[in-house]
MMTF fields as JSON, N, C-alpha, C and O atoms, coordinates in Angstrom:
{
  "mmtfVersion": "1.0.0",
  "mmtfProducer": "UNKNOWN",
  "numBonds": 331,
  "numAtoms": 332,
  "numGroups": 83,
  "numChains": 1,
  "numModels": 1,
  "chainsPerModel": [1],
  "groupsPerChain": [83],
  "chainIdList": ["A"],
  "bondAtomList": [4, 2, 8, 6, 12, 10, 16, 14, 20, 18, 24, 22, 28, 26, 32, 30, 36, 34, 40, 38, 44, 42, 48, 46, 52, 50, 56, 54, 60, 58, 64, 62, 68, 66, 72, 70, 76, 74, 80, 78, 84, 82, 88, 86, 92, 90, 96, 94, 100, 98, 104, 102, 108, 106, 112, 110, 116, 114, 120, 118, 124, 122, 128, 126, 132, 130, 136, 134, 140, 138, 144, 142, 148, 146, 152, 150, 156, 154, 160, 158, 164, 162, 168, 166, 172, 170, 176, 174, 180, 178, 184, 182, 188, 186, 192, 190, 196, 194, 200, 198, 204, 202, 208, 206, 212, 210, 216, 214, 220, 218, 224, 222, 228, 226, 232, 230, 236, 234, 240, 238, 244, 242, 248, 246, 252, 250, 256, 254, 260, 258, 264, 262, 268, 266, 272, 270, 276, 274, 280, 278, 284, 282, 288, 286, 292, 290, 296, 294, 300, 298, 304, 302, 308, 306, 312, 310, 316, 314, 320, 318, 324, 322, 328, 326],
  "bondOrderList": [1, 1, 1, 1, 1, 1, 1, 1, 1, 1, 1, 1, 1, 1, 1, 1, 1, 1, 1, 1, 1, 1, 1, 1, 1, 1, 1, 1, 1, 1, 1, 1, 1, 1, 1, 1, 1, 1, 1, 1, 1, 1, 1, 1, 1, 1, 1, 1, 1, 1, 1, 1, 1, 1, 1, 1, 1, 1, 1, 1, 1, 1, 1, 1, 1, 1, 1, 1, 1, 1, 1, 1, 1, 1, 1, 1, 1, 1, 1, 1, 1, 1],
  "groupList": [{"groupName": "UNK", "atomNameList": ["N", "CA", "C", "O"], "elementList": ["N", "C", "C", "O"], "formalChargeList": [0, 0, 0, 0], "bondAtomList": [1, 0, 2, 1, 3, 2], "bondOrderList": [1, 1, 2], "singleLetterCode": "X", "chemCompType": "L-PEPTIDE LINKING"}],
  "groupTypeList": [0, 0, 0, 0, 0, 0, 0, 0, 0, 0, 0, 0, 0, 0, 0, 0, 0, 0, 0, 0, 0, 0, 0, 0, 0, 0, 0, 0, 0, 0, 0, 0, 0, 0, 0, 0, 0, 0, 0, 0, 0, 0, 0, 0, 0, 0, 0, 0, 0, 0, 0, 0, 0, 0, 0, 0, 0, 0, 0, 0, 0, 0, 0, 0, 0, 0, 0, 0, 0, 0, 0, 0, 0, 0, 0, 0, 0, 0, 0, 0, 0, 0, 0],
  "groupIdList": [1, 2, 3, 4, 5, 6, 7, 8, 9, 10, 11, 12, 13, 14, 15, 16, 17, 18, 19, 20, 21, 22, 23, 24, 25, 26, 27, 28, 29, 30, 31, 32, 33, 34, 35, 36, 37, 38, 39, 40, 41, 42, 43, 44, 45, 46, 47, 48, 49, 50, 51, 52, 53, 54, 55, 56, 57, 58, 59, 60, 61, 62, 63, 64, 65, 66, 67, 68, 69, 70, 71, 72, 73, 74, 75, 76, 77, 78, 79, 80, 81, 82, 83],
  "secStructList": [7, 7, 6, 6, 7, 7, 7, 7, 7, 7, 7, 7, 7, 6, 6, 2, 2, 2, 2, 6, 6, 6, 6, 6, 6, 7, 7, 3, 3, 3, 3, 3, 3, 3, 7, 6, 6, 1, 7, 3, 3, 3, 3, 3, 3, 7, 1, 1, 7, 5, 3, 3, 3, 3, 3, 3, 7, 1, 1, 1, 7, 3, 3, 3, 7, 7, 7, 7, 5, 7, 7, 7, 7, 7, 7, 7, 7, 7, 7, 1, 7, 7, 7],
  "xCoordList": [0.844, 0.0, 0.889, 2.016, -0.056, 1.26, 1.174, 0.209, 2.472, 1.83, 0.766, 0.522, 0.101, -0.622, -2.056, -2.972, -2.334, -3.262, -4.01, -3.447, -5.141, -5.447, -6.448, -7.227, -6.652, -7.732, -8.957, -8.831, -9.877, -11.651, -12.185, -12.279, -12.498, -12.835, -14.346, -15.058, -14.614, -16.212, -17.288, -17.156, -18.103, -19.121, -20.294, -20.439, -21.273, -22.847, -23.469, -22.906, -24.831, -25.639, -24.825, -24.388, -24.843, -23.849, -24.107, -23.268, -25.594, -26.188, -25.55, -24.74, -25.534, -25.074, -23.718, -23.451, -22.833, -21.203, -21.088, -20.203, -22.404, -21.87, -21.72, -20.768, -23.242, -24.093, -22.711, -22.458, -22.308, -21.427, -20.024, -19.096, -19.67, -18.354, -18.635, -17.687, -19.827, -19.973, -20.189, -19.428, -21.053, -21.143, -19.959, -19.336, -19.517, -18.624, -16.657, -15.82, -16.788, -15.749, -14.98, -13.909, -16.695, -17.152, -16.759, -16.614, -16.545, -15.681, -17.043, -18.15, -16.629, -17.584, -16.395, -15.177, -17.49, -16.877, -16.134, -16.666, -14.817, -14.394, -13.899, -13.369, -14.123, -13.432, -14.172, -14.405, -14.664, -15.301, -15.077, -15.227, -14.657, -14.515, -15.684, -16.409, -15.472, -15.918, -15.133, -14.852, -14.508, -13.66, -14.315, -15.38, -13.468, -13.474, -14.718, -15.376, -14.784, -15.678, -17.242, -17.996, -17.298, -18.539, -18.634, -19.481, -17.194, -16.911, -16.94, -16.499, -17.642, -17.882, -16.471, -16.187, -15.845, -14.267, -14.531, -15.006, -14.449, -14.842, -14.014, -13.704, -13.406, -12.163, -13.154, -14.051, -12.975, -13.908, -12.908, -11.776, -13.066, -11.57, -13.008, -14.187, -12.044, -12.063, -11.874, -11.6, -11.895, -10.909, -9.62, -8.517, -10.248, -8.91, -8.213, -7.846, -7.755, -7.252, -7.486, -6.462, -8.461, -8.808, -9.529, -10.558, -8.815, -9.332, -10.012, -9.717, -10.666, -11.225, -11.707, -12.344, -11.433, -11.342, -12.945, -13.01, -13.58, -14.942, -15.194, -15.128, -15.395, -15.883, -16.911, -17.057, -17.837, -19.101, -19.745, -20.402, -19.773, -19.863, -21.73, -22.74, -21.418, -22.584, -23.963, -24.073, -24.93, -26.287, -25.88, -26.829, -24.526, -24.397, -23.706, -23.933, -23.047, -22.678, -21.175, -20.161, -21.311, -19.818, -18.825, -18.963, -17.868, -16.627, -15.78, -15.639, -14.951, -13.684, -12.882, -12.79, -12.064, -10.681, -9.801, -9.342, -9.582, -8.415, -9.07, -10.194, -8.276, -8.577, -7.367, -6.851, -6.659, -6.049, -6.315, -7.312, -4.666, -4.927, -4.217, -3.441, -3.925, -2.567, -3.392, -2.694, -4.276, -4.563, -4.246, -4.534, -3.583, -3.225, -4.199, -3.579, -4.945, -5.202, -4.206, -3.491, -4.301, -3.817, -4.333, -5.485, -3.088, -3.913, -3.653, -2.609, -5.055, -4.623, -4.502, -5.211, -3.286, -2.731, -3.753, -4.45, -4.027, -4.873, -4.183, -3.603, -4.02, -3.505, -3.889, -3.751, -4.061, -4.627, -4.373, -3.383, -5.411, -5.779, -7.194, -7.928, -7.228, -8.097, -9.368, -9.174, -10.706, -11.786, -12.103, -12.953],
  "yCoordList": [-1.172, 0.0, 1.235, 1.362, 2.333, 3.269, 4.404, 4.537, 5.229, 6.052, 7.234, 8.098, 7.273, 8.346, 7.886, 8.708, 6.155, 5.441, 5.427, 5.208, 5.659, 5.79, 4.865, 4.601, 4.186, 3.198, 3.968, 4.916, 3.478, 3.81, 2.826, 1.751, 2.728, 2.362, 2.092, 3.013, 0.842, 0.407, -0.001, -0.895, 0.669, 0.215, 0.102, 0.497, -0.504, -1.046, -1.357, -1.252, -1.86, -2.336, -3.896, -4.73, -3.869, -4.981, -6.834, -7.726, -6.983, -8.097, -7.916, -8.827, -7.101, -6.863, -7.497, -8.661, -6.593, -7.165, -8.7, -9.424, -9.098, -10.578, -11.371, -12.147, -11.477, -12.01, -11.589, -12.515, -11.003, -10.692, -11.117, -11.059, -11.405, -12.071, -13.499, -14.271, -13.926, -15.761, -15.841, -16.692, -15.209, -15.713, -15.293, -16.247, -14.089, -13.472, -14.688, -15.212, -14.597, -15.056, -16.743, -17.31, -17.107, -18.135, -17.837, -18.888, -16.784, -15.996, -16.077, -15.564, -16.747, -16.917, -16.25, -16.105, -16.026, -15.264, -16.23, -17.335, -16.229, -16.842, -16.483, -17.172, -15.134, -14.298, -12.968, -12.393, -12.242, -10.565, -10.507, -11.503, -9.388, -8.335, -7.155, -6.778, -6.817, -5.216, -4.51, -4.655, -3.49, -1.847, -1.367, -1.563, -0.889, -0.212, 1.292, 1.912, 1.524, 2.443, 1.773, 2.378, 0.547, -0.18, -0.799, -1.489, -0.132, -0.57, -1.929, -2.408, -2.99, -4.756, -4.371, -3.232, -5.269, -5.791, -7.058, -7.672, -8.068, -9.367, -9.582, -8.602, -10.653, -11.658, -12.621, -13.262, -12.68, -13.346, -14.11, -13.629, -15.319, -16.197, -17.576, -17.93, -17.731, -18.683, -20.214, -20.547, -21.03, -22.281, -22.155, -22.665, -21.023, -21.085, -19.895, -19.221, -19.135, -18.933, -17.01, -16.486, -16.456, -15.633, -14.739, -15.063, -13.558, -13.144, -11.273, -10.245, -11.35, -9.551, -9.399, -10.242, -8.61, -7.941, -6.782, -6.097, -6.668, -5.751, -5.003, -5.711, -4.095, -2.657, -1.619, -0.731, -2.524, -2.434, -1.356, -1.805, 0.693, 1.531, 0.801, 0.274, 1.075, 1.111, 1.814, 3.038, 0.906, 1.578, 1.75, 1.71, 2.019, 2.779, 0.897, -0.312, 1.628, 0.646, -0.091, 0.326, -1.244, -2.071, -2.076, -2.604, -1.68, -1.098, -2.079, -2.68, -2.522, -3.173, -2.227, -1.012, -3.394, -2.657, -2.939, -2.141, -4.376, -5.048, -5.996, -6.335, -6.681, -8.157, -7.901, -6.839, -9.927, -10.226, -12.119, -12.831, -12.422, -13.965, -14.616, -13.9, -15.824, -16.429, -16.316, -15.518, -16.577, -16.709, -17.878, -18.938, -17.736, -18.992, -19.43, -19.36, -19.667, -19.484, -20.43, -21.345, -20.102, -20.436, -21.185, -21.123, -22.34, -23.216, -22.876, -22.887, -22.599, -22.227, -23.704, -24.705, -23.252, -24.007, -24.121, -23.133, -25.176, -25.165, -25.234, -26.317, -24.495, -25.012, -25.233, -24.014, -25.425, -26.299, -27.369, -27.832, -28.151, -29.298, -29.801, -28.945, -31.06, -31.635, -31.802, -32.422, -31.586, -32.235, -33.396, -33.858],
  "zCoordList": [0.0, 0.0, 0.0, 0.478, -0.802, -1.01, 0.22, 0.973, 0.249, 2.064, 1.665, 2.507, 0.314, 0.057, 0.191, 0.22, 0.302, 0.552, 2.052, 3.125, 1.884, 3.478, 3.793, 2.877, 5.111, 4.652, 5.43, 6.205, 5.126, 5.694, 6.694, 6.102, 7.685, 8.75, 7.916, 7.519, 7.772, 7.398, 8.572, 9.408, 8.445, 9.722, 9.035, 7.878, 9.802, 9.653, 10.51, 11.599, 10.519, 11.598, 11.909, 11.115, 13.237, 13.77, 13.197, 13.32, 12.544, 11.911, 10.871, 10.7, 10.029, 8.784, 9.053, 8.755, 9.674, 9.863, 9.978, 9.522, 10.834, 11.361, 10.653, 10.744, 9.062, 7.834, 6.674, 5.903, 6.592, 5.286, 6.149, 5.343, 7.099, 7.733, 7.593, 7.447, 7.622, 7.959, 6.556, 6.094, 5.492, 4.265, 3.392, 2.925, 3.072, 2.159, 2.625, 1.889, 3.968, 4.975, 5.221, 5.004, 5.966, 6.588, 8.021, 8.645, 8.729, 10.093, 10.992, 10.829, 11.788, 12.719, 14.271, 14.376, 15.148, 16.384, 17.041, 16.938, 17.856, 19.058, 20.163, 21.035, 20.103, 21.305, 21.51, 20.447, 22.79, 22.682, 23.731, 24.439, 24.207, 25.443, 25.251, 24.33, 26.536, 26.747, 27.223, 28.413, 26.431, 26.777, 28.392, 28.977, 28.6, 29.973, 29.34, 30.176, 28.29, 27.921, 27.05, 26.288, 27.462, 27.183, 25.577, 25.009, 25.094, 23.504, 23.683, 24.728, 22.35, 22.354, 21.562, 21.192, 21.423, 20.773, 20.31, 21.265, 18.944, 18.831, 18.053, 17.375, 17.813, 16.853, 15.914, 16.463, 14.664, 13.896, 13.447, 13.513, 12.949, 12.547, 11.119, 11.113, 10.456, 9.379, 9.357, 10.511, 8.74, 8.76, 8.089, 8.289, 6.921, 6.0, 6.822, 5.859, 8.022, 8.934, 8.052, 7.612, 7.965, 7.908, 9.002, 9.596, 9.172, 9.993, 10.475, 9.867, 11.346, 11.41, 12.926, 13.558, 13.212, 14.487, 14.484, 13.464, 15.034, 14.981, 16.182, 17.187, 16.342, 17.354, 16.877, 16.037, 18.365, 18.453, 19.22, 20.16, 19.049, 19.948, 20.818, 20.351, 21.753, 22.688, 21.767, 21.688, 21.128, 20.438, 19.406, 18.623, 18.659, 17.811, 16.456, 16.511, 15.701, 14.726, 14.705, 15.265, 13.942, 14.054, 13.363, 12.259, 13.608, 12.531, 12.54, 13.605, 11.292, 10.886, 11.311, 11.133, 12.184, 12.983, 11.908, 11.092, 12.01, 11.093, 10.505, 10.878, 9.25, 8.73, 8.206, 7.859, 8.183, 7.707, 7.603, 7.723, 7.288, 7.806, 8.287, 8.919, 8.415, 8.897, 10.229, 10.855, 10.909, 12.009, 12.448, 11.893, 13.554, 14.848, 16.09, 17.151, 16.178, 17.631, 18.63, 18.222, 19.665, 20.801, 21.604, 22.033, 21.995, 22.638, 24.491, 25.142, 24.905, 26.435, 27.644, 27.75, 28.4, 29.685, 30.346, 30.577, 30.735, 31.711, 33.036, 33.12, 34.11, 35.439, 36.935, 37.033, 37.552, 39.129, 39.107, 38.541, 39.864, 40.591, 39.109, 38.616, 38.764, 38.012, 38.532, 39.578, 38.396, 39.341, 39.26, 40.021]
}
């Protein structure tokens, strides 16, 4: 990308984002927080290891943070005592 290129932050009604990520994608959700300012934060991931990041203002609409691919997930430690 050239440095005179700027990118556009795309947003929509938050169904919309989800419907054109699972069909256009196949990116279904596996991860969301909530911001200390009530912002939703969500990780959308692929099989074919595609991926997009989404921010969700409080009432308002859902914006593409990032996409890329090469997604890894991580496998988490489990640690304690077993039940």
């Amino acid at each position: 990308m050239s440095s005179t290129a700027k990118a556009e932050m795309l947003c929509a009604e938050r169904e919309n984002v989800i419907q054109g990520l699972e069909r256009g994608y196949a990116e279904i959700p596996i991860a969301r927080g909530l911001a200390a300012n009530g912002v939703l934060i969500e990780v959308f991931t692929s099989p074919a290891g595609t991926f997009t990041i989404v921010m969700t203002q409080p009432g308002g609409p859902s914006c593409l943070l990032i996409v890329g691919d090469h997604w890894n997930g991580l496998v988490t430690k489990v640690t304690g005592n077993p039940i």
